[in-house]
N, C-alpha and C positions, 0 to 999 in steps of 0.2 A: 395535573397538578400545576398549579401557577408558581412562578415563581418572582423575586424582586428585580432590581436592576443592580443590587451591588454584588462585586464579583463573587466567585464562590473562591478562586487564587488570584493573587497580585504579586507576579517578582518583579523586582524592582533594581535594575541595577547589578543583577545577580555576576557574580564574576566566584570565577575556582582554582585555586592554583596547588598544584602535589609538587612535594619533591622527589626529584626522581635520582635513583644511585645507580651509580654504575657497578657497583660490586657490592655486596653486603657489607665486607670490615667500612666500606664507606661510612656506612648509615654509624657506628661504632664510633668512629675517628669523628663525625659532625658533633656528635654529643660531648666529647671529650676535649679537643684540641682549641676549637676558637674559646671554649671558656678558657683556657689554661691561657690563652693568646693575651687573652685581654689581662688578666691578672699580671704578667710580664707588660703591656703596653702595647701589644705590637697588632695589626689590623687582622681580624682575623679570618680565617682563609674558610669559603665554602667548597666543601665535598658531594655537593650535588647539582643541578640544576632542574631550573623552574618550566615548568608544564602549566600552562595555565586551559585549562577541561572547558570552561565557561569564560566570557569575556563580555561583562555588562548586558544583560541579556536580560529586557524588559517584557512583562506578557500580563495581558488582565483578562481574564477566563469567569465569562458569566455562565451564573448558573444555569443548570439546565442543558448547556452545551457540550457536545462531546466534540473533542479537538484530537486531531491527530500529528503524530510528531511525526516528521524522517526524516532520514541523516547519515550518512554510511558510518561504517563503524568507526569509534572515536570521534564521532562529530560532537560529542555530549549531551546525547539523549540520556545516558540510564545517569549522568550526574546530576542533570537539570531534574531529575524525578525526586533523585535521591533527596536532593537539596527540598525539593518543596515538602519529601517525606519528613524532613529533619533527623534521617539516618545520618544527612554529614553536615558540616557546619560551612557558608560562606566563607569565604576570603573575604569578599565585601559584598554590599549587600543585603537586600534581606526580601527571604519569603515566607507572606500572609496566609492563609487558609480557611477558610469560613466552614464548620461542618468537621462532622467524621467521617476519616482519612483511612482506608482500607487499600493498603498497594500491591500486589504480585510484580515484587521484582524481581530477584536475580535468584536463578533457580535452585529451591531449597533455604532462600534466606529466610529465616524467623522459623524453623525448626531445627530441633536439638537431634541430630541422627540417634543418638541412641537412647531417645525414647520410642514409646510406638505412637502409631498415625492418632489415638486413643488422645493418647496425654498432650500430642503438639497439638491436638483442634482444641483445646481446656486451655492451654497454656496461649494460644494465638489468639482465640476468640477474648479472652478475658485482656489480653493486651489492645485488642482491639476495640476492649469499653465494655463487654458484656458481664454480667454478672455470672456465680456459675452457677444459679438457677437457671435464668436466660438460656445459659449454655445444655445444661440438661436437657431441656425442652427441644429442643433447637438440634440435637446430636443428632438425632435418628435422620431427619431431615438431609443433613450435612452429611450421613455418610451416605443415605440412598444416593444423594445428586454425585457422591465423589466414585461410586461403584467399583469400592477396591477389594468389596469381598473380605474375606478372614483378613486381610494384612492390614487395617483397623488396627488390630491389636499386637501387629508385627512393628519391632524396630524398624524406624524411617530408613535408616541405611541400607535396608535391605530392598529398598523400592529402588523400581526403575524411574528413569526422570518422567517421564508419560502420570507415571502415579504418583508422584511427587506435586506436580502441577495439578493433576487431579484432585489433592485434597487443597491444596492452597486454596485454587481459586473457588471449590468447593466451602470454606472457611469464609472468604471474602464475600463472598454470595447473599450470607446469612447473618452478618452481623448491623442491616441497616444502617449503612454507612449512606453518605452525602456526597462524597465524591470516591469513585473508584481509579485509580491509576494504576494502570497496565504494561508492564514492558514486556513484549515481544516471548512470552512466557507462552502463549497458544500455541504459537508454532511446534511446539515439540509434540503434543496431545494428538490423538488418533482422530479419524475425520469424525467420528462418530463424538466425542466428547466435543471437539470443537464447535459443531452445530448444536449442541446444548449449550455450549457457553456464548455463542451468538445468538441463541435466542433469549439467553438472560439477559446480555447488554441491551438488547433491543427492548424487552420491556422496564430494564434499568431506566434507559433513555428518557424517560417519558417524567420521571419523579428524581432522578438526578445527574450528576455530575461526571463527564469519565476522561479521563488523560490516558490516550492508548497511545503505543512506539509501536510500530512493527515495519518490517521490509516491504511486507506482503500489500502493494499499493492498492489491489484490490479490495480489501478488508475494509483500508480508510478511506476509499472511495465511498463502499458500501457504510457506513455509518458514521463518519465524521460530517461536520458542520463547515470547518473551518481544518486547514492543515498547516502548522509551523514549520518549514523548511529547515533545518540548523547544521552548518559547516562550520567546520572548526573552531567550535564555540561559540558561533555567532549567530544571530537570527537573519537568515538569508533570504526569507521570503516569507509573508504569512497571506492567506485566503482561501480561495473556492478552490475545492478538493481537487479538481479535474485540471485547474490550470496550474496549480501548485505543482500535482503528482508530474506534468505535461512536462515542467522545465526541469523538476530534477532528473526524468530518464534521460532528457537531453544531457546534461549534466553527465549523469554516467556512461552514456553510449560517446564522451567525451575525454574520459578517463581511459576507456577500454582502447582510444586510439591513438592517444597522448594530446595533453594540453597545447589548449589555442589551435586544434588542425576542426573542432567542432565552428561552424561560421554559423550562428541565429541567423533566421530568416525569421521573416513575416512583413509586417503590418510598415514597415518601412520602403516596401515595393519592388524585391525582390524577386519577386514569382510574378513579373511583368506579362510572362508569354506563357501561365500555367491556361490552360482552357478546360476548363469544369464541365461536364455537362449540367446547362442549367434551364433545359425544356424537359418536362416530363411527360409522358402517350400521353392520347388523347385517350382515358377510358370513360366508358359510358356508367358514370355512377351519379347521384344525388350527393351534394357535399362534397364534390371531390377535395382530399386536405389539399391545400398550397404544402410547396416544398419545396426544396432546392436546394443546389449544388454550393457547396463551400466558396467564395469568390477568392481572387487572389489577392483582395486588400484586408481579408479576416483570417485567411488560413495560416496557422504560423509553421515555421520551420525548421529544418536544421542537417547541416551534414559533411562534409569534406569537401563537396562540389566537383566530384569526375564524373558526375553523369547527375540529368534535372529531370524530373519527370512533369512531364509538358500538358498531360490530358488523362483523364481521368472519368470513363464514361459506365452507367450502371443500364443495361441495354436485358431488354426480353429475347423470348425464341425467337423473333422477328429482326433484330437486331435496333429495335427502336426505341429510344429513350427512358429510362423510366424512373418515375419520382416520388411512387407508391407502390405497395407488394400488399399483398394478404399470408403469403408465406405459402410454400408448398408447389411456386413457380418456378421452371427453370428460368436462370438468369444467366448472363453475360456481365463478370465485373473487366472490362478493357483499361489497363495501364499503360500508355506509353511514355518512354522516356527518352532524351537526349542523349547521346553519350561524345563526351566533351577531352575524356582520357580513356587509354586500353585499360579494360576491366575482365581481369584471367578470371572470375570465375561470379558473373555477376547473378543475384538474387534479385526476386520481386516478387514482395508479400503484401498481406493485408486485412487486417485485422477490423471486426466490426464491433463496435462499442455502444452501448445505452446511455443516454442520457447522462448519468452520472459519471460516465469516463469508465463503468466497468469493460472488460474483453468478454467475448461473448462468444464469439469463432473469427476464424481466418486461415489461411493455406501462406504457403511458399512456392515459390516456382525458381528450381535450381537450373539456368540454363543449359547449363553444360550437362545436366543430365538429359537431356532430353534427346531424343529420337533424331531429329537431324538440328544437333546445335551451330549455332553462328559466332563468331566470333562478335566479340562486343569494342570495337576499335573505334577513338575520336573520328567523329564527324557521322556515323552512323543513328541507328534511331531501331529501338526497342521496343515490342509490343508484347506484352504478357495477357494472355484473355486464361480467366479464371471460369471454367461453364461449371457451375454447381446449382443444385436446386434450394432455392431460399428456404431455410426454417421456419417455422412458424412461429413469429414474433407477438408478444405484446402490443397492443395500439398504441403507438407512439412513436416517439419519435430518434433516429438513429442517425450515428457517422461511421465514415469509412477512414483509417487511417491508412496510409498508402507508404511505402516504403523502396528505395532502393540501395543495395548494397554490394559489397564483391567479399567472395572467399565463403568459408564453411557455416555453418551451424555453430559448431563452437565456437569459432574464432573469424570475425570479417568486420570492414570495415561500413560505415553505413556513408554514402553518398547525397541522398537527399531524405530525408524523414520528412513528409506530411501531416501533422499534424490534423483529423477532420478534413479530410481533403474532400469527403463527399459527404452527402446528408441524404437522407431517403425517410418517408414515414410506412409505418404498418399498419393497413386495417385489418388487423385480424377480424378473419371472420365466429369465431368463437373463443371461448374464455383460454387464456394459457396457463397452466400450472405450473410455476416454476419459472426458470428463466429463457427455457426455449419450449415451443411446443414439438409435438413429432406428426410427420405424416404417417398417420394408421394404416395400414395396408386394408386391414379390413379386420371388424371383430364378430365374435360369436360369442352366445350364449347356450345354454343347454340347462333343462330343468328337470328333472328325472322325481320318479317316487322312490320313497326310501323304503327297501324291501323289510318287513318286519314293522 
């Protein structure tokens, strides 16, 4: 489907402001007391104060694009939706919308609980533009994809939130809308309905419009165009999904240790003394791909700074460089770091990602658990070797993101975060299904007659 070049949303200016009470009689006394003020003359007094959700917050969303929002909670994602829904009204402001507008927001909004799942698809679908021909035609369909069984005809109150979100987004599905906006409403669905509902956005994708929120950064890696960053009210960043998603975990793994101890690195020369490996074997193939290792003037970074990880090498059973895999080879990933502060209890991980910045695999290495641990004391130097046998990848092209930190799983601090710290390509030698292939031990078959 083609489409134009004029947006399908335009906000413009958007700003949101609630008031907020401190007690209920408050909300009581606002209504009452400054009118009576004024009538006597006298200035009259506010009983609550101002929250402002959105703070001018401009965005023009062409059609055809699906964008993704994130934002920790309260940053004003599900207002900036509401707002373009026209469920709430600016403070100042104003947003356009080209097209029908079908949204799954806040879980259970736009049903009546105590009707059944029956009468909320009649009553939502025909809000949502259809006639209730349309809607007739269209039920059977709507409830095959919502698979809630006999509870169709059962009061909504009686649903679990799983089947709740199962008929919404089931409703939204089918009513030929033009732009679909999604808030973080998947997440609750079982994996099994959620890979049916990713596989509708994906053939959405293709004929319209979608505004998705969600935490889950892999989701908007895997299908957004574009991703709008938004902190407390404000638009903090918008672009290419990978380096959008890149800085807001910086961002958070910033929060988790308290403000301003995160120090960005990158491209400003930083990682002066990181050594990549950037030679790959010599294998004997036709078209060998070119490849290479992250440099230290591209790789970005981030971390607290008690320990630098210096070298970063992707090595065979031979110990010899490597800058291409087929999958299914053991490998050597070697980390070494710096360590600049005593770190009681230091990690080193590493996570391998596709092209689009999705996770794909990665390990941990807890020092202190291991078999004969060293203390990790300034001025010393850390070598973590990961030996595992490589998957069998996709052809194309991958990073390595490298990590070093102190303290637990649940709770530690991160020292130096890599961002792509290494690069490798795969030629796989056969098709992969899926997003890893597997090494087959070996298959069989058997064909027998069928007695009778």
């Amino acid at each position: 489907m083609s489409f134009d070049h004029s947006p399908a949303i335009r906000v413009t200016n958007l700003s949101k402001c609630f008031q907020i009470y401190a007690r209920p009689q408050d909300r009581l006394k606002q209504w009452i007391i400054p009118r009576l003020q004024r009538l006597v003359g006298v200035g009259p007094k506010t009983y609550f104060h101002d929250f402002w959700a959105l703070h001018g917050v401009s965005l023009e969303i062409a059609q055809g694009k699906t964008i993704g929002i994130i934002g920790r909670n309260g940053s004003g994602k599900s207002t900036l939706l509401q707002l373009i829904c026209g469920t709430l009204n600016p403070t100042t402001g104003h947003a356009e919308v080209r097209g029908r507008v079908a949204a799954l927001l806040e879980l259970g909004s736009g049903f009546n609980p105590e009707f059944t799942g029956r009468e909320n698809v009649y009553m939502n679908a025909s809000v949502l533009g259809l006639s209730k021909e349309q809607i007739d035609t269209r039920f059977s369909q709507i409830a095959r994809f919502a698979d809630i069984g006999e509870f169709i005809s059962q009061p909504v109150k009686t649903y679990s939130s799983g089947m709740m979100v199962r008929l919404a987004f089931s409703v939204i599905a089918h009513v030929d809308a033009d732009i679909l906006i999604i808030d973080e409403a998947l997440s609750v669905g079982d994996a099994f309905f959620t890979q049916k509902c990713m596989r509708f956005l994906r053939s959405f994708m293709g004929r319209g419009t979608i505004l998705f929120v969600s935490h889950d950064t892999t989701s908007v890696l895997n299908l957004c165009d574009e991703v709008v960053w938004l902190d407390n009210g404000r638009v903090l960043e918008r672009g290419v999904p990978k380096t959008v998603c890149g800085h807001y975990l910086e961002a958070f793994y910033e929060t988790q240790v308290g403000q301003g101890v995160s120090a960005r690195l990158g491209s400003e020369g930083s990682l002066d003394d990181v050594a990549i490996a950037t030679e790959g074997r010599d294998k004997t193939k036709p078209d060998t791909p070119s490849s290479s290792m992250n440099s230290e003037s591209t790789a970005e970074s981030f971390g607290q700074g008690g320990g630098k990880i210096t070298q970063v090498l992707l090595l065979d059973d031979k110990n010899s460089p490597l800058s291409w895999v087929t999958g299914g080879e053991q490998v050597t990933l070697r980390v070494i770091a710096r360590v600049y502060q005593a770190l009681d209890s230091p990690i080193v991980g590493f996570l391998v990602k596709d092209r689009l910045g999705q996770g794909l695999f990665g390990e941990t290495i807890y020092l202190r658990d291991q078999v004969n641990p060293t203390e990790a004391i300034a001025g010393r130097q850390v070598q973590a070797d990961f030996v595992f046998v490589m998957p069998v990848l996709g052809s194309g092209d991958y990073t390595i993101t490298i990590a070093l930190a102190d303290g637990t799983a649940e709770a530690h601090v991160q020292h130096h975060w890599i961002h792509d710290a290494a690069a490798f390509r795969c030629e796989s030698l056969r098709p992969v299904y899926g997003v890893l292939g597997i090494s087959m031990l070996r298959t069989h078959v058997q064909v027998t007659e069928i007695e009778g």
